[in-house]
C-alpha positions in Angstrom: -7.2 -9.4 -9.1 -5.4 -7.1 -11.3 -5.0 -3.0 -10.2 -6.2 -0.9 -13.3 -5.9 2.6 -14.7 -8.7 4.1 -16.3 -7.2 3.6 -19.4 -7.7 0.4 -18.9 -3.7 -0.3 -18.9 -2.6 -2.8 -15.9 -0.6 -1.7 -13.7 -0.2 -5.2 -11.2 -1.6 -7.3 -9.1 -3.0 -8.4 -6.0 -3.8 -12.0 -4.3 -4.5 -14.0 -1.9 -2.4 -16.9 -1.4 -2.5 -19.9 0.9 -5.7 -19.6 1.9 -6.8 -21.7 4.7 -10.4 -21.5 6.0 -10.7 -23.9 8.8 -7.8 -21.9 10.3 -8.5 -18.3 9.0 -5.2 -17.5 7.7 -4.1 -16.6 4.3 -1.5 -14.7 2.7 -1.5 -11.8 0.4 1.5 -10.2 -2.0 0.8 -7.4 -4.5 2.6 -6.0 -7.4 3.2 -3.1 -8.8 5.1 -2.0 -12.2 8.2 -0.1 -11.7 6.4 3.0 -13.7 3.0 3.2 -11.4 4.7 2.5 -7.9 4.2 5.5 -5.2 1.0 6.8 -7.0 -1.8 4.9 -4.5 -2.5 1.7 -6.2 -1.1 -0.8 -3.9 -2.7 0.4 -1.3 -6.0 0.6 -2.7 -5.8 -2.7 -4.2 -4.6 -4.4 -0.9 -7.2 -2.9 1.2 -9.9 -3.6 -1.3 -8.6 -7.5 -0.7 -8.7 -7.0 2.9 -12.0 -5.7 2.9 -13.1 -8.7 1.0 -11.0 -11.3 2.9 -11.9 -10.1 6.4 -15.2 -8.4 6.2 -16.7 -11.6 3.2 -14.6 -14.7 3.6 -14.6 -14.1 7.2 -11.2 -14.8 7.9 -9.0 -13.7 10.9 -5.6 -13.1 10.0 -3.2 -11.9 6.9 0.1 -12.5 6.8 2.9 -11.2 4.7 6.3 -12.2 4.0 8.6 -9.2 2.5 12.7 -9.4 2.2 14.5 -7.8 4.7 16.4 -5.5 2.7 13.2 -3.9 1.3 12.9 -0.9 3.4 9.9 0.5 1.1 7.7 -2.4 1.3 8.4 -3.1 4.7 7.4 0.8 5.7 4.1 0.3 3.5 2.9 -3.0 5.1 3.5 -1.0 8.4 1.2 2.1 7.3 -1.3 -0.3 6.4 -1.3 -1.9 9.8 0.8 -5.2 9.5 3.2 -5.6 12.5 5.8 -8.1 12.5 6.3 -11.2 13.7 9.3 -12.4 12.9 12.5 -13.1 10.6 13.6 -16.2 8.7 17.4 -15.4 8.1 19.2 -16.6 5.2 15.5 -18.0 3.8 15.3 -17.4 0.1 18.6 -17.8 -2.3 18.6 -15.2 -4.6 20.7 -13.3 -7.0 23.6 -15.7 -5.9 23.3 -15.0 -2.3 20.8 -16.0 0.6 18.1 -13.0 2.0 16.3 -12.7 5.0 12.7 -12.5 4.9 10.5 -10.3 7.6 7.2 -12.0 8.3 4.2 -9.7 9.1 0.8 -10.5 9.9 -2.9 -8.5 10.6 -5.6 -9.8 12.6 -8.5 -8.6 11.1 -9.7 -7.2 14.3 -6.6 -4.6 13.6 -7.7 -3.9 9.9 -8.2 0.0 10.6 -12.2 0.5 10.5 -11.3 4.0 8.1 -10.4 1.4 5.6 -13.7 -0.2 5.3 -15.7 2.8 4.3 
């Protein structure tokens, strides 16, 4: 799913990822470009996948993994209702040196019922 402006212009992304039915689980990331972040978007396109996921699919939990260091993704998940549940430390090499990541998950039992209006 891609997050659009009414001009039509994309401004990132959103997905599901890791899907597994039998279980209920699946993961979702979204993106957003550097010059639309802070304006609404992300959280309107990762409800909308919520919605979708939980309410359609019928499955029972999200999960999320975000680097450590990322203070502003890590407060978003939180106001959307993700609570974590752990750290993998020293997980992902990157930019020559090894990160954390913080993994958060949502039952969708917690997925706020304002969001589903």
């Amino acid at each position: 799913m891609s997050s659009r402006r009414c001009t039509g212009d994309a401004v990132g992304s959103v997905g599901a990822h890791r899907a597994d039915p039998r279980a209920g689980v699946f993961e979702c990331g979204v993106t957003i470009g550097a010059g639309h972040r802070r304006e609404g978007y992300a959280a309107e396109a990762v409800v909308m996948l919520l919605c979708h996921m939980f309410d359609e699919r019928r499955l029972h939990k999200c999960e999320a993994r975000v680097f450590a260091h990322n203070e502003a993704v890590l407060a978003f998940q939180r106001r959307l209702g993700f609570v974590e549940e752990g750290r993998l430390r020293d997980h992902v090499f990157r930019g020559g040196r090894p990160h954390a990541l913080v993994l958060l998950g949502m039952l969708g039992r917690e997925f706020a019922p304002g969001h589903r209006e």
